[in-house]
MMTF fields as JSON, N, C-alpha, C and O atoms, coordinates in Angstrom:
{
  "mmtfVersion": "1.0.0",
  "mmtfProducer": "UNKNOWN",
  "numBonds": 399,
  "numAtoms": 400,
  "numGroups": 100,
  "numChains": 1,
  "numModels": 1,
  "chainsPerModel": [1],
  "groupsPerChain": [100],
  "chainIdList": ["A"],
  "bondAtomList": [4, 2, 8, 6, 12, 10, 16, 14, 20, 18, 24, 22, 28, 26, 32, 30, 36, 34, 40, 38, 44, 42, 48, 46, 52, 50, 56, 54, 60, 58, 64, 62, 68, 66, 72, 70, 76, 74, 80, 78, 84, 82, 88, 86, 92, 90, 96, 94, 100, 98, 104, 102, 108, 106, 112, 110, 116, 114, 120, 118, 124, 122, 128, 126, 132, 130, 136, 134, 140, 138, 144, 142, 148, 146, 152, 150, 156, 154, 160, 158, 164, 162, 168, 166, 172, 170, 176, 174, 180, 178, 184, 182, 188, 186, 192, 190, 196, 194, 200, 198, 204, 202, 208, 206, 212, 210, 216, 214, 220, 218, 224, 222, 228, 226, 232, 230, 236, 234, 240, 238, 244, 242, 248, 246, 252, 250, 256, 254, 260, 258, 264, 262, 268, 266, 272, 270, 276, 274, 280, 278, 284, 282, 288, 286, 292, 290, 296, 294, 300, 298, 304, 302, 308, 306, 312, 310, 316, 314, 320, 318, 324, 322, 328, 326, 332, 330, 336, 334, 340, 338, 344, 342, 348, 346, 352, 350, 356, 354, 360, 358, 364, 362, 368, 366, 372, 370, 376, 374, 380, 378, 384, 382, 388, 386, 392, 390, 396, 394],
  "bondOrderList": [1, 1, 1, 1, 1, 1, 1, 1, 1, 1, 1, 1, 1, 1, 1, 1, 1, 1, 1, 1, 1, 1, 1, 1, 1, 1, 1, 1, 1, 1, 1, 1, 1, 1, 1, 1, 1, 1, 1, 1, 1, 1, 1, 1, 1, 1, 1, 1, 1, 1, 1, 1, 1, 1, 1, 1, 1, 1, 1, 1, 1, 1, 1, 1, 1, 1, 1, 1, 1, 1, 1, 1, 1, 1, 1, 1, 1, 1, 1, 1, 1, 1, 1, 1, 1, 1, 1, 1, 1, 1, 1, 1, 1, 1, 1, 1, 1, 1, 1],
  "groupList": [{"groupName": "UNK", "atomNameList": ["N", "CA", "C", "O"], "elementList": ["N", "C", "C", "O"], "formalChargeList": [0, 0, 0, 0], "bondAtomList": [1, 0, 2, 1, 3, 2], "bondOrderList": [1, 1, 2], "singleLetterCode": "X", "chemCompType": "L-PEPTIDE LINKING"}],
  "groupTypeList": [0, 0, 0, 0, 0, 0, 0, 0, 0, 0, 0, 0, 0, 0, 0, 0, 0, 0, 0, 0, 0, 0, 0, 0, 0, 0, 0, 0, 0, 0, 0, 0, 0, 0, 0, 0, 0, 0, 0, 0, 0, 0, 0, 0, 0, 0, 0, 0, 0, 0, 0, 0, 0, 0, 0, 0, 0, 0, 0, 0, 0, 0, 0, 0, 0, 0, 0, 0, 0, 0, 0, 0, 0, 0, 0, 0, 0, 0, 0, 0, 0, 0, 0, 0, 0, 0, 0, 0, 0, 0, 0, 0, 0, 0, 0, 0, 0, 0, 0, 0],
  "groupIdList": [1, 2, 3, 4, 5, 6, 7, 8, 9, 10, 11, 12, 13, 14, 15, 16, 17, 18, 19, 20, 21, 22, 23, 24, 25, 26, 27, 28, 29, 30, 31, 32, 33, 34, 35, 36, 37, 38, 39, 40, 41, 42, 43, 44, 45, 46, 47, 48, 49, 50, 51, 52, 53, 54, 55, 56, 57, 58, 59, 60, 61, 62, 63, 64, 65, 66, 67, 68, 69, 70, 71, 72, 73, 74, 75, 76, 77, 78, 79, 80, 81, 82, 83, 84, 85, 86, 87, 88, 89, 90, 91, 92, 93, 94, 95, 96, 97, 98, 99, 100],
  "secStructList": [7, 3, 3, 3, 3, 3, 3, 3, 3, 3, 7, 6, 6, 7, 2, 2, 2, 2, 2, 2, 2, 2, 4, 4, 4, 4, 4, 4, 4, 4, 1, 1, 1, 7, 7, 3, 3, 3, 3, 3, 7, 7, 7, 7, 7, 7, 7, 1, 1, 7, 7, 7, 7, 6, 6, 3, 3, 3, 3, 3, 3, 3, 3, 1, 1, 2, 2, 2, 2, 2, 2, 2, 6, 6, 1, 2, 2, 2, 2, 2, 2, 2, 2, 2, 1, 1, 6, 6, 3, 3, 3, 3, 3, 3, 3, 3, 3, 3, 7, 7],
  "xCoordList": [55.663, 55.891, 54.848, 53.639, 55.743, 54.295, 54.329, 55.24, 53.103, 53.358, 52.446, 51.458, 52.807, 52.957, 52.229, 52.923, 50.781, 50.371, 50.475, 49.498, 51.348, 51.837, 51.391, 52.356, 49.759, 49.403, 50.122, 49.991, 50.745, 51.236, 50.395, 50.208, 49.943, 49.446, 50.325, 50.54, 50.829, 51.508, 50.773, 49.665, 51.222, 50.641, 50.451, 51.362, 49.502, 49.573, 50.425, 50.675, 51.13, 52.209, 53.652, 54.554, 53.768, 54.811, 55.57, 56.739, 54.185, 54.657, 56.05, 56.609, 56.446, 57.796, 58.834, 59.847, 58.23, 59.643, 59.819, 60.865, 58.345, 58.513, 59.039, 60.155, 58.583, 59.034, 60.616, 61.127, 61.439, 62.45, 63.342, 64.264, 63.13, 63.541, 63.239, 64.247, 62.279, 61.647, 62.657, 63.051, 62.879, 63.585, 65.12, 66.064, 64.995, 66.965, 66.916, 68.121, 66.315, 65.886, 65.919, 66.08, 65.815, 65.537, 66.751, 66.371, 67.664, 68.559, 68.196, 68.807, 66.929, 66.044, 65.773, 65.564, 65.8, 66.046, 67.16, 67.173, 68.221, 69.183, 69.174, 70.138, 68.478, 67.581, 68.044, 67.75, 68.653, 67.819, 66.631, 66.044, 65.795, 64.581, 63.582, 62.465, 64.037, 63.22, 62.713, 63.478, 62.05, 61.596, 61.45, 62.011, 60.703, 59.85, 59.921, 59.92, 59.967, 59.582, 59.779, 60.725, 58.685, 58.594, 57.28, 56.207, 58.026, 56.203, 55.539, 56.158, 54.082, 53.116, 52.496, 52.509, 51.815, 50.969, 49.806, 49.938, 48.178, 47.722, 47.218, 47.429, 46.712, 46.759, 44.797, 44.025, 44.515, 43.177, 42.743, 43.15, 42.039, 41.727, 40.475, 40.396, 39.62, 38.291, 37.178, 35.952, 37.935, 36.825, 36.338, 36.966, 34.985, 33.788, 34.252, 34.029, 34.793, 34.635, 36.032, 35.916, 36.909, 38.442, 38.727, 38.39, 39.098, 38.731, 40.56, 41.51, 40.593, 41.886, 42.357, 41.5, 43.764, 43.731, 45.36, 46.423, 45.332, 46.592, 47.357, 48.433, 47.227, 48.394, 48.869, 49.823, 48.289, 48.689, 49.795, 49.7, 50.55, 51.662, 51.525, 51.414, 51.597, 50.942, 52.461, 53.004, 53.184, 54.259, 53.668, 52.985, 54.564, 54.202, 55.35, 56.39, 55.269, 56.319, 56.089, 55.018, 57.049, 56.939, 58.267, 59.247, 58.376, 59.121, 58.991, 57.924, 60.333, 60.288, 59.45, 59.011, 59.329, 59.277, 58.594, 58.678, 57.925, 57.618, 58.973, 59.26, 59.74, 61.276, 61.748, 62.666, 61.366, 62.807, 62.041, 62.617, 60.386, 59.785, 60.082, 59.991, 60.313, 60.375, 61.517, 61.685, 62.597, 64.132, 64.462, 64.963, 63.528, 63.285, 63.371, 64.16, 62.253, 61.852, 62.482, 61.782, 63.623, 65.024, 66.186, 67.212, 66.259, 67.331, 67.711, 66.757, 68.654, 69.293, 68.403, 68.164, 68.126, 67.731, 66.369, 65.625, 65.895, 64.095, 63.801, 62.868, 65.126, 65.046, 64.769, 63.877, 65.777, 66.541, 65.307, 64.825, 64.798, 63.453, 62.449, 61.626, 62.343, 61.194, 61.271, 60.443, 62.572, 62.719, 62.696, 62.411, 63.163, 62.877, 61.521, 61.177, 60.939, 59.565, 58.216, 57.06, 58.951, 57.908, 56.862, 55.694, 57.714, 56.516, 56.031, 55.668, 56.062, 55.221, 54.24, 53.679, 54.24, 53.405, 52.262, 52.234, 51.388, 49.963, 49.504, 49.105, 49.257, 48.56, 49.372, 49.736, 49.568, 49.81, 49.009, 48.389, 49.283, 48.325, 48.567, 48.351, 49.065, 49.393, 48.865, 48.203, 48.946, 47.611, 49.397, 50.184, 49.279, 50.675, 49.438, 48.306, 50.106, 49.043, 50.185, 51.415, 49.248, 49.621, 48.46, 47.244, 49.149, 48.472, 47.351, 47.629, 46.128, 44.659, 44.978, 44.152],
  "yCoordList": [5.186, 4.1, 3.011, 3.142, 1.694, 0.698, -0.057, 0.003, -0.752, -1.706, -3.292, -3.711, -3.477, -4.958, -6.058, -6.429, -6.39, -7.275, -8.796, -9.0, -9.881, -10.683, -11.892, -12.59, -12.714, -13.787, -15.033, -15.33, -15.714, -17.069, -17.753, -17.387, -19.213, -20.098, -21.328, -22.103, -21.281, -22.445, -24.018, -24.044, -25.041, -26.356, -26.734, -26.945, -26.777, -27.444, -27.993, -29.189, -27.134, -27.643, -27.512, -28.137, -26.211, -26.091, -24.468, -24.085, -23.733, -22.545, -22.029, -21.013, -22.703, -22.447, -22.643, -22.002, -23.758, -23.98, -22.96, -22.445, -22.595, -21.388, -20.249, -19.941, -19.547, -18.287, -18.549, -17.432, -19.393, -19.977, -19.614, -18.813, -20.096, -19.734, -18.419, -17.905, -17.736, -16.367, -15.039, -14.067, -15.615, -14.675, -14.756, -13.968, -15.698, -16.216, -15.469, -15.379, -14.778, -13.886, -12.623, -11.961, -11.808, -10.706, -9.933, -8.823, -10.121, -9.654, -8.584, -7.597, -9.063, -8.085, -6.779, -6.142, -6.283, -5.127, -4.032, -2.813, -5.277, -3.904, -4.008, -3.41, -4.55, -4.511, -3.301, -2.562, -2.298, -1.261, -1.376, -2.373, 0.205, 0.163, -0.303, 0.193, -1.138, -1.496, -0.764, -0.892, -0.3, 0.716, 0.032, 0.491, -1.06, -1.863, -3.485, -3.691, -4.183, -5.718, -6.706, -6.863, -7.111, -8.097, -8.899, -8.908, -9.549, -10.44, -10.489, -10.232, -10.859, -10.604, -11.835, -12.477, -12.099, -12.978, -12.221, -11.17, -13.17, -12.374, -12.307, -13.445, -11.732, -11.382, -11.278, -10.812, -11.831, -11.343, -9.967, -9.47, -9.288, -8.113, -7.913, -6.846, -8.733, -8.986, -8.295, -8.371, -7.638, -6.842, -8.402, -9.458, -8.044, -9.023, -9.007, -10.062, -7.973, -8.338, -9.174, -10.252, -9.023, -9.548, -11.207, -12.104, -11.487, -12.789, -13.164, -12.548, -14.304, -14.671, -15.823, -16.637, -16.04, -16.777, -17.624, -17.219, -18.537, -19.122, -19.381, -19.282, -19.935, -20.62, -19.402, -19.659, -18.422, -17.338, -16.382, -15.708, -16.575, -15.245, -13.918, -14.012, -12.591, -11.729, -11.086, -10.954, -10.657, -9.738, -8.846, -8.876, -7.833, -6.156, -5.604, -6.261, -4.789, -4.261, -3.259, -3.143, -2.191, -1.052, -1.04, -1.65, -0.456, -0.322, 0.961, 1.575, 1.524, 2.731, 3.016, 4.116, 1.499, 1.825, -0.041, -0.909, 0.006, -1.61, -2.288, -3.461, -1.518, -1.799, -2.387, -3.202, -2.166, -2.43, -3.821, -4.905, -3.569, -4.888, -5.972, -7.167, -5.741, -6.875, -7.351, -8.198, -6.826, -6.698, -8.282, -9.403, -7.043, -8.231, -9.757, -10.567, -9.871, -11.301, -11.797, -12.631, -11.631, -12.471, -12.151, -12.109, -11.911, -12.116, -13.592, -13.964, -14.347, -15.283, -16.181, -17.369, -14.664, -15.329, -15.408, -16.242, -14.363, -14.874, -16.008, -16.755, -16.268, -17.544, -18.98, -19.818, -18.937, -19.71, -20.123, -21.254, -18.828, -19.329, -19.924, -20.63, -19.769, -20.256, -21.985, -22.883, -21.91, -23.147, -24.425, -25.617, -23.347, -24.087, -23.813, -24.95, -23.402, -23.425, -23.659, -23.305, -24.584, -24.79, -25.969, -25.918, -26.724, -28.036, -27.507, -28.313, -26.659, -26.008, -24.769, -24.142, -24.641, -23.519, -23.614, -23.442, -23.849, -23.932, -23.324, -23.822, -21.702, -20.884, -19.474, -19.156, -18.712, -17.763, -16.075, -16.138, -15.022, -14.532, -12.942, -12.558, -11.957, -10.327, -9.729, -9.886, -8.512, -7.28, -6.095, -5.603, -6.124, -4.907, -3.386, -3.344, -2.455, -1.487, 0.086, 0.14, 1.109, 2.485, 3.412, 3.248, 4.222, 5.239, 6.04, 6.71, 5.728, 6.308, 7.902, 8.699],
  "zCoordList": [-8.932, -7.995, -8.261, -8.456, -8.214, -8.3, -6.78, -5.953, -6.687, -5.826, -5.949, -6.553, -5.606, -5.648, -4.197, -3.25, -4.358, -3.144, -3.785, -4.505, -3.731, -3.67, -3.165, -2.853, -2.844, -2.158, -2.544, -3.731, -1.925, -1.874, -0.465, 0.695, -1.486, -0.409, -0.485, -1.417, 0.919, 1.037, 1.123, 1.659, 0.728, 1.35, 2.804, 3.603, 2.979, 4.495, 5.265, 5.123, 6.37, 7.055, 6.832, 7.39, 5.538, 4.708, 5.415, 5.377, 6.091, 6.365, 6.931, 6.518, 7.741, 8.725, 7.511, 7.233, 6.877, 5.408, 4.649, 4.254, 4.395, 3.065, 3.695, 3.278, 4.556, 5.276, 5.656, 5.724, 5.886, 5.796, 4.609, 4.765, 3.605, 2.255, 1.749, 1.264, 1.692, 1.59, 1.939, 1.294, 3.503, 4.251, 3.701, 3.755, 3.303, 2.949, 1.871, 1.637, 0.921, -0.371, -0.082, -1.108, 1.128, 1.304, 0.538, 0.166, 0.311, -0.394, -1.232, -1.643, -1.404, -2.597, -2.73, -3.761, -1.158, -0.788, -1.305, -1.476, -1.482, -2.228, -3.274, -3.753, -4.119, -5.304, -5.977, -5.037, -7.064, -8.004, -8.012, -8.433, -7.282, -7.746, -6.472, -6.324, -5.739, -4.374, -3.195, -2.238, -3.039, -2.238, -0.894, 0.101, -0.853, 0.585, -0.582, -1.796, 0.47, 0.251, 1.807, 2.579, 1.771, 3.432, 3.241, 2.638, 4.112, 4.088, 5.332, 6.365, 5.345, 6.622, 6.296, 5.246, 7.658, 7.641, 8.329, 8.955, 8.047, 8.911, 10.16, 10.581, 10.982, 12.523, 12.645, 11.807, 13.847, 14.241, 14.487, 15.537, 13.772, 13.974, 14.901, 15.509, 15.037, 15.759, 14.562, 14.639, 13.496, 12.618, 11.872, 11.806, 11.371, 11.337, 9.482, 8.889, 8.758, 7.569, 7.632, 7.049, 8.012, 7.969, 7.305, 8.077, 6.451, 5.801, 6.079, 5.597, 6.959, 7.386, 6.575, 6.228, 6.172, 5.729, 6.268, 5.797, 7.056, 7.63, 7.241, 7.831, 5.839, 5.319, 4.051, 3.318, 3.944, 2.762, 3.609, 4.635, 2.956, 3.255, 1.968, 0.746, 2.972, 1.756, 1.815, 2.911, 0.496, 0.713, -0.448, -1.472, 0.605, 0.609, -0.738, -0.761, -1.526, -2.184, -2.736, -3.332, -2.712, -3.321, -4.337, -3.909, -5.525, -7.11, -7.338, -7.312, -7.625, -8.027, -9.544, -9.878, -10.522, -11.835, -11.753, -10.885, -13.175, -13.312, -14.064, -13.824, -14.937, -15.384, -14.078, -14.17, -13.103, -11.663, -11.281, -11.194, -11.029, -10.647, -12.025, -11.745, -12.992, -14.179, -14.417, -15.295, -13.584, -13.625, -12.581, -12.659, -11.332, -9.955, -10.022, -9.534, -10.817, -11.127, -12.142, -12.716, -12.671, -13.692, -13.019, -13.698, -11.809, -10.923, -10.158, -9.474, -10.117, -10.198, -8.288, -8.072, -7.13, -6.174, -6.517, -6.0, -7.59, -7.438, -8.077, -7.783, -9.573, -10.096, -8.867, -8.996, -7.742, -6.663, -6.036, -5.968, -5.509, -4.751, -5.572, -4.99, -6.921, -7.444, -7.329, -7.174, -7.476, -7.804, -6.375, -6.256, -5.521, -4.009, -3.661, -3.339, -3.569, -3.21, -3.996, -3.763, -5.285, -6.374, -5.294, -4.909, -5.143, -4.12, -2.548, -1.691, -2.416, -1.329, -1.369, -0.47, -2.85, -2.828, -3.516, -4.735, -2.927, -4.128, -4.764, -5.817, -4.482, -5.538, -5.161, -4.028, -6.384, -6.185, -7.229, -8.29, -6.571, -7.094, -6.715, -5.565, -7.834, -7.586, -7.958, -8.984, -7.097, -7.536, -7.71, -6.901, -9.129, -9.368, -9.378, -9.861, -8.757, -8.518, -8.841, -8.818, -9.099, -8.965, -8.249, -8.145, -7.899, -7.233, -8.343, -9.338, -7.818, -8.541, -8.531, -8.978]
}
């Protein structure tokens, strides 16, 4: 199983748009190979190390295989979204992971 932590930072004032389009993608779920995929934002924890960040949406994903996650991303809606959310998204940035 892999998984997948996903940071996208939106532009200032873009959030409601991007999560908008994002969600219109979930499709992804019935994906071959998709285990989990959603997105979070984050929440006050009151913990002192917690580094918040408002405008980053983090999505979550779990892949049965990295074949299924590499499959993912040449599919016609991940093409769709890239292409709609190229001018609202400033940085992006994944941690693809396996179990230690």
């Amino acid at each position: 199983m892999i998984s997948v932590i996903a940071s996208i930072t939106v532009i200032e004032g873009e959030l409601a748009r991007f999560l908008e389009i994002f969600k219109a993608k979930l499709l992804v779920r019935a994906e071959d190979g998709c285990i989990e995929y959603f997105p979070t934002l984050d929440v006050d924890s009151g913990l002192p190390v917690q580094v918040k960040e408002p405008s980053t949406v983090t999505i979550i994903e779990k892949w049965q295989s990295l074949n299924a996650l590499h499959a993912h991303l040449g599919t016609p809606h991940m093409l769709a979204y890239r292409e709609e959310t190229k001018d609202i998204v400033e940085k992006v940035s994944l941690k693809v992971l396996q179990e230690a």
